[in-house]
Backbone atoms as SQL, in Angstrom:
CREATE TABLE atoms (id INTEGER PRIMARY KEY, chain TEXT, resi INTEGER, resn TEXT, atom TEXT, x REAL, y REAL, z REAL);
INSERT INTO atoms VALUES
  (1, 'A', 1, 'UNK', 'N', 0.839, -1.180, 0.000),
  (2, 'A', 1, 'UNK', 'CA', 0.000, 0.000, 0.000),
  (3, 'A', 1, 'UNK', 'C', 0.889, 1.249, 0.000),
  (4, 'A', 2, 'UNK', 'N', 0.489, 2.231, -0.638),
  (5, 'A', 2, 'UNK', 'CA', 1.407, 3.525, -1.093),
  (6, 'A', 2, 'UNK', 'C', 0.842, 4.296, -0.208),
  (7, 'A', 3, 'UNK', 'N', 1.994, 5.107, 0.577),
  (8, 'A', 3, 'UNK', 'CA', 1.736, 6.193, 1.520),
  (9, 'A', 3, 'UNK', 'C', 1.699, 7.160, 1.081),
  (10, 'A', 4, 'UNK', 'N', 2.519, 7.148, 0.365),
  (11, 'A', 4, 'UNK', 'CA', 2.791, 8.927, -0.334),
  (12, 'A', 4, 'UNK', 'C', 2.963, 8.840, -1.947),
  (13, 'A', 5, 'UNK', 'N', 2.421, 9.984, -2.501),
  (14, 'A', 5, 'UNK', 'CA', 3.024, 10.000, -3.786),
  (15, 'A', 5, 'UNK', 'C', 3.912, 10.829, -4.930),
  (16, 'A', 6, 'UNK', 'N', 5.390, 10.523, -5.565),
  (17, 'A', 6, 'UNK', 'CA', 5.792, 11.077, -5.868),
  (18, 'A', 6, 'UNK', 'C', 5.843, 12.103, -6.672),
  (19, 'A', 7, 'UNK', 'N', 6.688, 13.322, -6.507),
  (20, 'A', 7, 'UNK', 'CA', 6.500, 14.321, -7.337),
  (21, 'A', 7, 'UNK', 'C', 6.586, 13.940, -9.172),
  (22, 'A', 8, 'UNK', 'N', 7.486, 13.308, -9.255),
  (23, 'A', 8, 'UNK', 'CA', 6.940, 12.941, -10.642),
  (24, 'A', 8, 'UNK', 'C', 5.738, 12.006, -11.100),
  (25, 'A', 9, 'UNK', 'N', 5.086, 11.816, -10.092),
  (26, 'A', 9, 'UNK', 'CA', 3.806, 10.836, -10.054),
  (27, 'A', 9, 'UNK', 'C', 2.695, 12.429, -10.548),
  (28, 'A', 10, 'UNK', 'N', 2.994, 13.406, -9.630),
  (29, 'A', 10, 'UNK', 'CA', 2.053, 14.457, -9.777),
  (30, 'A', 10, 'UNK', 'C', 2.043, 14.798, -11.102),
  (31, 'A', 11, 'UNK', 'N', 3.484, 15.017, -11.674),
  (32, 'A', 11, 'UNK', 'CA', 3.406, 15.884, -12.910),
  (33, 'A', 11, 'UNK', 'C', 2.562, 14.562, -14.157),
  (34, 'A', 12, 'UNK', 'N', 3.234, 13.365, -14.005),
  (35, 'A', 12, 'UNK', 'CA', 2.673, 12.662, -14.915),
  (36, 'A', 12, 'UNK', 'C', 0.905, 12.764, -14.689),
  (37, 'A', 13, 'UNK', 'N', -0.032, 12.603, -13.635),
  (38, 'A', 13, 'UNK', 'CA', -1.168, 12.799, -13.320),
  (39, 'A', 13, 'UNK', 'C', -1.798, 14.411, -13.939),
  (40, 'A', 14, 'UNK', 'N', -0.830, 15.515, -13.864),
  (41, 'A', 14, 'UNK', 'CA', -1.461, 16.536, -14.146),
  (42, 'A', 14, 'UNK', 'C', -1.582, 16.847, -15.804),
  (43, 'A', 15, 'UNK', 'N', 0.016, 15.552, -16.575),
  (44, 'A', 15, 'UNK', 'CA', -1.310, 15.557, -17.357),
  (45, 'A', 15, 'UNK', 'C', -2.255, 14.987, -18.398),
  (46, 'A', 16, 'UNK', 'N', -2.598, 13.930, -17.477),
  (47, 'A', 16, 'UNK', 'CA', -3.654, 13.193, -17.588),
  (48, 'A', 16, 'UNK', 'C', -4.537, 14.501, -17.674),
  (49, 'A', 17, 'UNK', 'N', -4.666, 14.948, -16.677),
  (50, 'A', 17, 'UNK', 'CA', -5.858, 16.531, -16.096),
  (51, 'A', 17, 'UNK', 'C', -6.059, 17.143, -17.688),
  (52, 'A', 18, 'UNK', 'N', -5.246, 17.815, -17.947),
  (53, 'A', 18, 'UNK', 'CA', -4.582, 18.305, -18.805),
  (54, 'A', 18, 'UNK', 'C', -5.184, 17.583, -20.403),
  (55, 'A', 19, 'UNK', 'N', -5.356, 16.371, -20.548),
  (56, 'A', 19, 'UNK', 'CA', -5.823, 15.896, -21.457),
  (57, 'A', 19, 'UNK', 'C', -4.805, 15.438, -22.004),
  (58, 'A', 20, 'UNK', 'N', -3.507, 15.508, -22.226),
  (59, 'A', 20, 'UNK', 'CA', -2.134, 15.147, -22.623),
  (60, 'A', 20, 'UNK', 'C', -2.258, 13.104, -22.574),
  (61, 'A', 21, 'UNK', 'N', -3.427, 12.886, -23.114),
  (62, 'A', 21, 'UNK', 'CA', -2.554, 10.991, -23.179),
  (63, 'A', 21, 'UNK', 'C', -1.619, 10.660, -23.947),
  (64, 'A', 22, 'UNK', 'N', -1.617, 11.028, -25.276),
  (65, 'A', 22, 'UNK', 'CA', -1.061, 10.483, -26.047),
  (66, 'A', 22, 'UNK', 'C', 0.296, 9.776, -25.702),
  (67, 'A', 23, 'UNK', 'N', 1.365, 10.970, -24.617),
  (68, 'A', 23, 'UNK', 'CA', 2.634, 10.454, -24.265),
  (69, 'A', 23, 'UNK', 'C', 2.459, 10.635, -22.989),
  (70, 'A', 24, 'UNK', 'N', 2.551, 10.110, -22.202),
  (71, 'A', 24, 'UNK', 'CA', 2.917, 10.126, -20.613),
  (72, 'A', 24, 'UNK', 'C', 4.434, 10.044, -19.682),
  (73, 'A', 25, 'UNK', 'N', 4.951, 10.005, -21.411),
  (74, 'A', 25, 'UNK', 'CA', 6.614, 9.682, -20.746),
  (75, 'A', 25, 'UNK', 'C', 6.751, 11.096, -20.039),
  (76, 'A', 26, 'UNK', 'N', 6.684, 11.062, -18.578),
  (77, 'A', 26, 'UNK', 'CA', 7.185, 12.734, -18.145),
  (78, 'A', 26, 'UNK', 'C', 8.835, 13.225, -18.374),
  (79, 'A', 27, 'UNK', 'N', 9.507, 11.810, -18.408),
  (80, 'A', 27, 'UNK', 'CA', 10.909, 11.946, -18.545),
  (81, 'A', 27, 'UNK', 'C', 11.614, 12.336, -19.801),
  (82, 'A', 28, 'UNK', 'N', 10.625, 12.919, -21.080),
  (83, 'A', 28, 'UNK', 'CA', 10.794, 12.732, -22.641),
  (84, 'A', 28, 'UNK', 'C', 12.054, 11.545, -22.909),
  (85, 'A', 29, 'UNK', 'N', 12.203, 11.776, -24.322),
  (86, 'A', 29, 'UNK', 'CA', 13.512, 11.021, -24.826),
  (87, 'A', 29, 'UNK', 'C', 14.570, 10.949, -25.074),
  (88, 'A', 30, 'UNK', 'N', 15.267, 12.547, -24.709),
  (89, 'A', 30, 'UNK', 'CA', 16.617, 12.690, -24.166),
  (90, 'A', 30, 'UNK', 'C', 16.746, 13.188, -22.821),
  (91, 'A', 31, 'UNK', 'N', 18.452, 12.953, -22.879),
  (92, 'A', 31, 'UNK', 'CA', 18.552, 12.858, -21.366),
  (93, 'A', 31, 'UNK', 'C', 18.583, 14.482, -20.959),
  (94, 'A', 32, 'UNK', 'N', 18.618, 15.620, -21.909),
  (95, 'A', 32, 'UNK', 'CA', 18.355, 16.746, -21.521),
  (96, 'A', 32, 'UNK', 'C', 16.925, 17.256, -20.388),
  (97, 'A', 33, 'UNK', 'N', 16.172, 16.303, -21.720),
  (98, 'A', 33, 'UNK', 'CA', 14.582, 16.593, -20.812),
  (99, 'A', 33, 'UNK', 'C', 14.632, 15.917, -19.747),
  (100, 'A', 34, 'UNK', 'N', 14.695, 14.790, -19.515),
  (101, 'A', 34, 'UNK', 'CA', 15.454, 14.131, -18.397),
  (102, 'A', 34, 'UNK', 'C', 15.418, 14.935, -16.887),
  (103, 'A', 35, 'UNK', 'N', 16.830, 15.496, -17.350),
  (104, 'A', 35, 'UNK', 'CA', 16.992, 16.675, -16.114),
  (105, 'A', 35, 'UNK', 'C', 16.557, 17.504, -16.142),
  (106, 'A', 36, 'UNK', 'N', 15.365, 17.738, -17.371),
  (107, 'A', 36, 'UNK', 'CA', 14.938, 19.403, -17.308),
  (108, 'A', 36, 'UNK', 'C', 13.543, 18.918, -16.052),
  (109, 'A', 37, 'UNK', 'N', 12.652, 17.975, -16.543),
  (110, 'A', 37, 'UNK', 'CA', 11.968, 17.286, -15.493),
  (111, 'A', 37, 'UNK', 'C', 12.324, 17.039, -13.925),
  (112, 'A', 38, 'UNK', 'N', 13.696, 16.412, -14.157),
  (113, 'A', 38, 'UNK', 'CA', 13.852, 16.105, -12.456),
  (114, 'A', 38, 'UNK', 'C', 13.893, 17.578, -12.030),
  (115, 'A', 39, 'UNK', 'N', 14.484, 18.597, -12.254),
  (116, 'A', 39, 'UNK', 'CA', 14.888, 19.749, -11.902),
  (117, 'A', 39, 'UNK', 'C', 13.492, 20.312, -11.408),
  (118, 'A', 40, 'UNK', 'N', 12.680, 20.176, -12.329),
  (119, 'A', 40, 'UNK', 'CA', 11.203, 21.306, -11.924),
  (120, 'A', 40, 'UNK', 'C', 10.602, 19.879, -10.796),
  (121, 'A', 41, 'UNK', 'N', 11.051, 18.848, -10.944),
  (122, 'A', 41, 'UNK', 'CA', 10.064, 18.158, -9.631),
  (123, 'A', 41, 'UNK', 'C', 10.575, 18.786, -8.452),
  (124, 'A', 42, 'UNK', 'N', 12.393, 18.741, -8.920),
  (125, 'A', 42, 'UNK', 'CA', 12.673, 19.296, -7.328),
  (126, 'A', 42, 'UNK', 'C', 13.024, 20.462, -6.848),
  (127, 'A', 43, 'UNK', 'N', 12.264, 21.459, -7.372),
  (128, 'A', 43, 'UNK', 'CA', 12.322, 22.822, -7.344),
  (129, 'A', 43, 'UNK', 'C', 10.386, 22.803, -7.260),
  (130, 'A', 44, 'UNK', 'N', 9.733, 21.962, -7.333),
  (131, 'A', 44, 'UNK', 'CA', 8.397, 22.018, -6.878),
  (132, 'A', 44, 'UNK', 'C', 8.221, 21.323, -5.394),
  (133, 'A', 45, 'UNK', 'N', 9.308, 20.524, -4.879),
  (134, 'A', 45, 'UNK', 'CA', 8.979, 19.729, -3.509),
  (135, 'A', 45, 'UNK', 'C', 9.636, 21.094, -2.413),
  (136, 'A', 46, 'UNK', 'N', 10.431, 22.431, -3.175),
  (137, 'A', 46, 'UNK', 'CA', 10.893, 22.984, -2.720),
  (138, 'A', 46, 'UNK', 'C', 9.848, 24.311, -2.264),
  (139, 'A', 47, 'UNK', 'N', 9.378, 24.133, -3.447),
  (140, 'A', 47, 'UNK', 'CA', 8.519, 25.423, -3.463),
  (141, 'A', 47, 'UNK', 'C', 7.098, 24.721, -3.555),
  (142, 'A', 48, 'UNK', 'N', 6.137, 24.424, -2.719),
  (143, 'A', 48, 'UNK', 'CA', 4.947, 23.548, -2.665),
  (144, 'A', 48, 'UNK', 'C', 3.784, 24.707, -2.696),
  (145, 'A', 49, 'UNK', 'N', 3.067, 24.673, -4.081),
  (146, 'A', 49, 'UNK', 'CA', 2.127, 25.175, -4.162),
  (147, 'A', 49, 'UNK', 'C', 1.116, 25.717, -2.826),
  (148, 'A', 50, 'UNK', 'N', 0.858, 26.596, -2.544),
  (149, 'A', 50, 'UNK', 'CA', -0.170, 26.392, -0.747),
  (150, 'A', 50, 'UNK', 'C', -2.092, 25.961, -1.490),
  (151, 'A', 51, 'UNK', 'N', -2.355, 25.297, -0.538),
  (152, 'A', 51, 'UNK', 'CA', -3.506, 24.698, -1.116),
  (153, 'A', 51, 'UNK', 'C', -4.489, 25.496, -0.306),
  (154, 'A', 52, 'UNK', 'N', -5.826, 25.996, -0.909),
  (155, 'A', 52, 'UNK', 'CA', -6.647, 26.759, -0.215),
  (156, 'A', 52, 'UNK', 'C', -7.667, 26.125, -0.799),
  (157, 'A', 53, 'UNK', 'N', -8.528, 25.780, 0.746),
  (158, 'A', 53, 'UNK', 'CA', -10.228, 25.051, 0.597),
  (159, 'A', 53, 'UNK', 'C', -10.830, 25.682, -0.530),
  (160, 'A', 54, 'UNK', 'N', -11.739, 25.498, -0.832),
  (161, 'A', 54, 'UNK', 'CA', -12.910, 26.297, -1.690),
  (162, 'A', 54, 'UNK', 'C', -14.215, 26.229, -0.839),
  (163, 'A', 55, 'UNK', 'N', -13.762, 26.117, 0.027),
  (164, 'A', 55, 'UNK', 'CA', -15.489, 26.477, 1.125),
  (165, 'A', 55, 'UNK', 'C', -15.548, 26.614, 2.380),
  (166, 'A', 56, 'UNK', 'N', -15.851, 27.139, 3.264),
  (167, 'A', 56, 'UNK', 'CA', -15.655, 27.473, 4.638),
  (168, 'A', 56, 'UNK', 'C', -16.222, 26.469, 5.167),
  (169, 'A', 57, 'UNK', 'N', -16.637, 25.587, 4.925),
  (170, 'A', 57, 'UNK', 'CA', -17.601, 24.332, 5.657),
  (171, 'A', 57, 'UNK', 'C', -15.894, 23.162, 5.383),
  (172, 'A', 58, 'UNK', 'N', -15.085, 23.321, 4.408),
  (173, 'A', 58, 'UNK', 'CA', -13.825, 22.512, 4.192),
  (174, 'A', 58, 'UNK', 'C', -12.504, 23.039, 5.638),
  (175, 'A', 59, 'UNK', 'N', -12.550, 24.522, 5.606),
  (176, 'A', 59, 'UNK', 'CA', -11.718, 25.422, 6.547),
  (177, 'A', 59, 'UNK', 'C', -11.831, 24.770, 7.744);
């Protein structure tokens, strides 16, 4: 059972959201994109979006 889930789990999921099936490779096919990916995962675990309810009955 999975406790947590990884930041490149998010980006591949967002985009699903996104409508993006066709490729899901988040890692593209060189090793440039590669690190251009790891870089924004870990410059997003750094900088974590702040999440705000949408309803005072959630607050």
């Amino acid at each position: 059972m999975m406790s947590h889930i990884s930041q490149m789990m998010v980006q591949r999921c967002n985009k699903i959201l996104k409508g993006e099936t066709e490729n899901l490779d988040i890692l593209g096919s060189t090793v440039e994109s590669a690190i251009r990916v790891t870089e924004q995962a870990l410059y997003d675990l750094d900088h974590p979006k702040a999440y705000v309810p949408k309803s005072i009955e959630v607050q």
